[in-house]
N, C-alpha and C positions, 0 to 999 in steps of 0.2 A: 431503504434498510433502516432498522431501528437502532440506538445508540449501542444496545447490548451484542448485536452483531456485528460489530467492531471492536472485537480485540485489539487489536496490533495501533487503535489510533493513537490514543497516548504513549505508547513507546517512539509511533514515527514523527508525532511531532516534538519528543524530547530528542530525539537522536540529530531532525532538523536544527532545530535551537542550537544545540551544544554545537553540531558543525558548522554553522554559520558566523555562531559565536566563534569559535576556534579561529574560521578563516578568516575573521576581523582582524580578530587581535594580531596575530601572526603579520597580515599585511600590514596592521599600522606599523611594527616593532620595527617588521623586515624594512622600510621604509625612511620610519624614523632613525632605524638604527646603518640603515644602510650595506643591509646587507639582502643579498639575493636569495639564499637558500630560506628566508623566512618567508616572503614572499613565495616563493614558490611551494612551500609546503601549505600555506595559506590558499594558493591557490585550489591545492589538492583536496583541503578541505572543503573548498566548497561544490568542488564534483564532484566528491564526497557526497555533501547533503543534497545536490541534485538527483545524484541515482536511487538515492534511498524514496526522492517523491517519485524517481519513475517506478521503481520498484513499488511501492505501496499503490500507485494508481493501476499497475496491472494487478495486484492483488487482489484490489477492490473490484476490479474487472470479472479475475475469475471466480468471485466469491458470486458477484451477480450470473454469471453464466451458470454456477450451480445452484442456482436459484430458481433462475428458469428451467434447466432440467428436471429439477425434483418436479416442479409447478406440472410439466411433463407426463412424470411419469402418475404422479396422482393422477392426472385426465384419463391417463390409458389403462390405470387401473380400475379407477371410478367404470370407465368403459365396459371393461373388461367382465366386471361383477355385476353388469347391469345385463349383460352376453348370457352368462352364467344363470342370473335370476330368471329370465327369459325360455332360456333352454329347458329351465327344470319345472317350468313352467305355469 
């Protein structure tokens, strides 16, 4: 796939960033500062930014599956119009 067929990639790798960032800082504070609920909201953060790369790697997935479809249905129509040329003779 070409750069321009990726919309969504700089959104997902800022959205990764910030929550990764987020679930740092959080664990350092929660830690340093001794408390639990920072830590765990840190934690949340960072499966947070895990799902977002599973989410975008099934995106990418079904962007290539429509990919292949189209590729698809161009054949059957290519096909289709050569059927047609043939017929009319």
């Amino acid at each position: 796939m070409s750069g321009d067929r990726r919309p969504g990639r700089a959104l997902s790798i800022a959205a990764i960033s910030f929550l990764l960032l987020d679930a740092g800082l959080l664990i350092v504070a929660g830690i340093g500062l001794d408390r639990v609920s920072l830590v765990l909201w840190g934690g949340l953060c960072a499966l947070g930014a895990g799902a977002v790369v599973l989410v975008w790697r099934r995106y990418l997935a079904r962007l290539a599956e429509l990919d292949r479809d189209r590729e698809e249905l161009r054949a059957e129509l290519r096909a289709l119009g050569r059927s047609v040329d043939q017929a009319r003779g």
